[in-house]
C-alpha positions as CSV (number, residue, x, y, z in Angstrom):
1,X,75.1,159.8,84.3
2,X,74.0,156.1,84.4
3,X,76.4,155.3,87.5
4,X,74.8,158.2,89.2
5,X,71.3,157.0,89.1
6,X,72.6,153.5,90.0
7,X,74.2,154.9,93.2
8,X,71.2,156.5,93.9
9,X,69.4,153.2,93.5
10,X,71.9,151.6,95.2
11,X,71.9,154.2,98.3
12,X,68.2,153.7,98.1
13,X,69.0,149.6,98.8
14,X,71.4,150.0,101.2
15,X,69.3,152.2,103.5
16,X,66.0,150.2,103.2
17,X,68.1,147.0,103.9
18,X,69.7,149.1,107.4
19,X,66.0,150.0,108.2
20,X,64.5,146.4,107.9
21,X,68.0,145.1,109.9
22,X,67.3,147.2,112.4
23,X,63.6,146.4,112.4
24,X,64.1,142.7,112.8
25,X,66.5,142.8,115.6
26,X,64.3,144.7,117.7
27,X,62.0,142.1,116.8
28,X,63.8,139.7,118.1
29,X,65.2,141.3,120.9
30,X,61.6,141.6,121.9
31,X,60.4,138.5,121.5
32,X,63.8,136.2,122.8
33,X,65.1,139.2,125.4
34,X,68.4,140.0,123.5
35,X,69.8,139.9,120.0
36,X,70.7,136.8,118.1
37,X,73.6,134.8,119.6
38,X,75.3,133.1,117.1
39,X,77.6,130.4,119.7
40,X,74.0,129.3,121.2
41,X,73.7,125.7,120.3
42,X,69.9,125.2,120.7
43,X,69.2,126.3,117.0
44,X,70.7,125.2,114.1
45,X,71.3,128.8,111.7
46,X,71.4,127.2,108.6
47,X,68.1,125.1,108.9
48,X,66.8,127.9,110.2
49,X,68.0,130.2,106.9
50,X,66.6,127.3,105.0
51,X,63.8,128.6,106.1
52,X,63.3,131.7,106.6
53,X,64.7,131.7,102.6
54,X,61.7,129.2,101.6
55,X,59.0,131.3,103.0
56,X,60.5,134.2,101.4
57,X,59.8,132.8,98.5
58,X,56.4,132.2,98.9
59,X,55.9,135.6,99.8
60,X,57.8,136.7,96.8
61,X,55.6,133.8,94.8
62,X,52.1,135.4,96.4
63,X,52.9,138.8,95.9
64,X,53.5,138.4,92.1
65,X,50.3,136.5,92.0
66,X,48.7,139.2,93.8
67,X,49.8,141.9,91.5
68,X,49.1,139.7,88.5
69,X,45.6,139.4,89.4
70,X,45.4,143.1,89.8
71,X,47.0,144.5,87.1
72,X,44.8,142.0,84.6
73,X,41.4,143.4,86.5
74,X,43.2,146.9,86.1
75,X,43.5,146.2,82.8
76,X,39.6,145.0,82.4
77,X,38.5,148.4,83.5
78,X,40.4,150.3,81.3
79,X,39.5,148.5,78.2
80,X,35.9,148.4,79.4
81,X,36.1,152.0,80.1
82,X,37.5,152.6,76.4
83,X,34.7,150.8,74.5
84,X,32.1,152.5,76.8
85,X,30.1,155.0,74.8
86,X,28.9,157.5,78.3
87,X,30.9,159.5,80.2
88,X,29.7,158.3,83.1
89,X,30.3,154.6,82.0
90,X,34.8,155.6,81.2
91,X,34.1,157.3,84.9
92,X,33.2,154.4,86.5
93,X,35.3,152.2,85.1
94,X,37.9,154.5,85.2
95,X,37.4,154.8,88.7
96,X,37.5,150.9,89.8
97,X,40.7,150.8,87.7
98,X,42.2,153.8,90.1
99,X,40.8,151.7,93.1
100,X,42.7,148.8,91.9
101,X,45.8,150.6,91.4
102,X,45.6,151.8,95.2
103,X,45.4,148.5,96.2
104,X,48.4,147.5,93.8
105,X,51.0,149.9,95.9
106,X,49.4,148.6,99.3
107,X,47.5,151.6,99.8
C-alpha cells in the first residue's frame, strides 16, 4: 500500500516536472526564437545553471520566509480567537486567520 501512494506521488512529480519543461521552453522559444541549442558557444551552461540554481534558492529561501511569517500570524488569530470571550470576537479572528490561510496556498 505504501509503494502505491508513493507512485502516485511520484506520477504526481513527474507530470508537474513535464508541464513546467514544457512551460519553459516555450519560454524560451519565445523570447530567443527557437529552443535551447546546446553546441552554441555564446553562453557558458554551466555558469548559467550556477545560476539559475542560486536564484532558485532564494526563491525557495523567500518562500519559507513567507509561509513562516504567515502561519505565525495564522497562528496569532487563532489563539486570539480562543481566549476571546464573544462570538463575534472567535468570528473575527477566526476569519483573518482563514484570510491568511488563502493567502498561504497563493490564493
Amino acid at each position: 500500500m505504501r509503494e502505491l501512494a508513493n507512485k502516485t506521488f511520484l506520477e504526481k512529480v513527474i507530470n508537474q516536472f513535464s508541464r513546467t519543461a514544457r512551460t519553459q521552453e516555450m519560454k524560451g522559444i519565445e523570447k530567443y526564437g527557437h529552443e535551447l541549442q546546446p553546441m552554441e558557444n555564446k553562453y557558458d551552461w554551466l555558469e548559467m545553471a550556477k545560476e539559475e540554481l542560486i536564484d532558485g534558492f532564494k526563491y525557495l529561501a523567500a518562500e519559507k520566509e513567507r509561509r513562516d511569517k504567515l502561519v505565525k500570524g495564522i497562528e496569532s488569530k487563532i489563539l486570539l480567537a480562543l481566549k476571546c470571550r464573544t462570538d463575534g470576537g472567535r468570528c473575527c479572528y477566526l476569519t483573518e486567520a482563514l484570510e491568511e490561510l488563502k493567502r498561504l496556498r497563493g490564493q
